[in-house]
N, C-alpha and C positions, 0 to 999 in steps of 0.2 A: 609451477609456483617458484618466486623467487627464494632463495635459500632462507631457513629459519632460522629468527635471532631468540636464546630464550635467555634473560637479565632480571638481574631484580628489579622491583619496582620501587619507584619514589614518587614524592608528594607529585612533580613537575607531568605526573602521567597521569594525574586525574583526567582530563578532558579523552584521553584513549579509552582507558577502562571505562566512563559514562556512557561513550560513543557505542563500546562493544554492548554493554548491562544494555544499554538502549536496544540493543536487535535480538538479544534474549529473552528479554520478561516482561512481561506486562506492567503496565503502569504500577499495578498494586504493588509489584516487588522491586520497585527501582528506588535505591538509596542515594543519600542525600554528597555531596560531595565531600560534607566536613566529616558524616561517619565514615568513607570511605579511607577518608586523609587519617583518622584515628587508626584503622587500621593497619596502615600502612609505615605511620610513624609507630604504635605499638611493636613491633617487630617484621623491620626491612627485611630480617635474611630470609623471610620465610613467605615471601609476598614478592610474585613473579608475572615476568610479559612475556607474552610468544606477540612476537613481530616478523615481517619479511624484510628483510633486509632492504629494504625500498622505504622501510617503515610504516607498513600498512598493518593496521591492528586485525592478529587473528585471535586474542583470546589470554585473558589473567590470570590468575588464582592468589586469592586474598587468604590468607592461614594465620594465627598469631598463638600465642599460648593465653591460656584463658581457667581460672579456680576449677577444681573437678568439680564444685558443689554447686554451678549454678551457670548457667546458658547465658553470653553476652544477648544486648539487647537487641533488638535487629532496628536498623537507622537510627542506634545510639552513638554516645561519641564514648567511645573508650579509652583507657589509661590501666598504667598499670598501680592502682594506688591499694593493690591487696596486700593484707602483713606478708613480711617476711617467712619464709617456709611454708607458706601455704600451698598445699598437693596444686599441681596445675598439667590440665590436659594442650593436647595439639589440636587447637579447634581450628577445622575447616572452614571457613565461614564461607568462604562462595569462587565458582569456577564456572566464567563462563567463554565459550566459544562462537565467536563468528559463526555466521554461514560459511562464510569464505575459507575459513580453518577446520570446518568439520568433515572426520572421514578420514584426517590426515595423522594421528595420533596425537596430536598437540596435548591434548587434557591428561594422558598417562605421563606425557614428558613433563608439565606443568607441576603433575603432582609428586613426579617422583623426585625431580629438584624439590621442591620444598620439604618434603619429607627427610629426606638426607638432613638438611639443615635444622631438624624439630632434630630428630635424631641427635647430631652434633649438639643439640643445646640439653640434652637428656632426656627430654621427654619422652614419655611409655608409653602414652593411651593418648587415643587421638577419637576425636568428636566428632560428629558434623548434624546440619540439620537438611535430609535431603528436601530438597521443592522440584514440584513440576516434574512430579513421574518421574527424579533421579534413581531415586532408591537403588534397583536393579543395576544399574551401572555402577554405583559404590558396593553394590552386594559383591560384585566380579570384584573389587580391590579387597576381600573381606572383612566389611564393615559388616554389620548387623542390628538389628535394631536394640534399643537397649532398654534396659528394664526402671531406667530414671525418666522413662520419659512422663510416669505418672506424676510424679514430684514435680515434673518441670510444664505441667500442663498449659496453664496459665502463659507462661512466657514463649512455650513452644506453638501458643494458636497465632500469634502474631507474628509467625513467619509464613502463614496462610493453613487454609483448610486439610491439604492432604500432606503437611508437613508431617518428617519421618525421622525423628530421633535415631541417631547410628553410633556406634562405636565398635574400636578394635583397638591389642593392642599392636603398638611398634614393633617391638622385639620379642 
């Protein structure tokens, strides 16, 4: 494999990260290009590409900070328009890998860059919602399931049926 490039991502790499979300999920879970873009302009330092240095896309990871009191939408368009001081988690919001990049670490390297950067920005508790039988794989980072996901019922069925509410903290 040609050497691995991993950079933040920017608006200009939407059609990469489509390309990849394309060979991962199912039609049901594939987001829209304008939430993608939200997420990305929400917080660049935390929203990453693994690429070969050929430029061939092996795999993103989308993160931003997001209210501890309520779960972004899923293919919404997001901003940060919450008051001032309001508690705010490291949401995960989605990491996926090529065929082509799986096997090779890519997804620990993905995350452990943006994490440093959630870190750097202070934040202590990070989110995520696993899909598609992740769970076990964010268990290995020790996430766990978390005890909001009653509260969050509603918002958390519309990231599909065996969606799995997780949390840990940073530090």
């Amino acid at each position: 494999m040609s050497e691995l490039v991993l950079r933040r991502l920017t608006g200009a790499d939407l059609p990469g990260v489509s390309a990849v979300q394309a060979q991962c999920y199912g039609d049901a879970l594939l987001e829209s290009d304008a939430a993608l873009a939200s997420r990305i302009a929400l917080s660049p330092h935390t929203c990453w590409a693994a690429t070969r240095a050929d430029g061939m896309w092996l795999g993103y990871l989308l993160t931003h900070p997001w209210p501890a009191d309520s779960l972004p939408p899923w293919d919404g368009l997001l901003s940060s328009d919450w008051p001032a001081h309001t508690p705010l988690v490291w949401f995960v919001h989605d990491m996926a890998v090529a065929p082509a990049g799986r096997g090779t670490g890519i997804a620990l390297r993905l995350y452990e860059a943006a994490r440093a950067a959630a870190i750097e920005q202070g934040l202590e508790m990070s989110r995520l919602i696993a899909v598609q039988s992740a769970a076990p794989w964010w268990r290995r980072l020790g996430y766990a399931p978390s005890a909001a996901a009653a509260t969050h019922a509603t918002k958390l069925a519309t990231y599909g049926e065996t969606a799995v509410l997780m949390e840990k903290r940073l530090r």
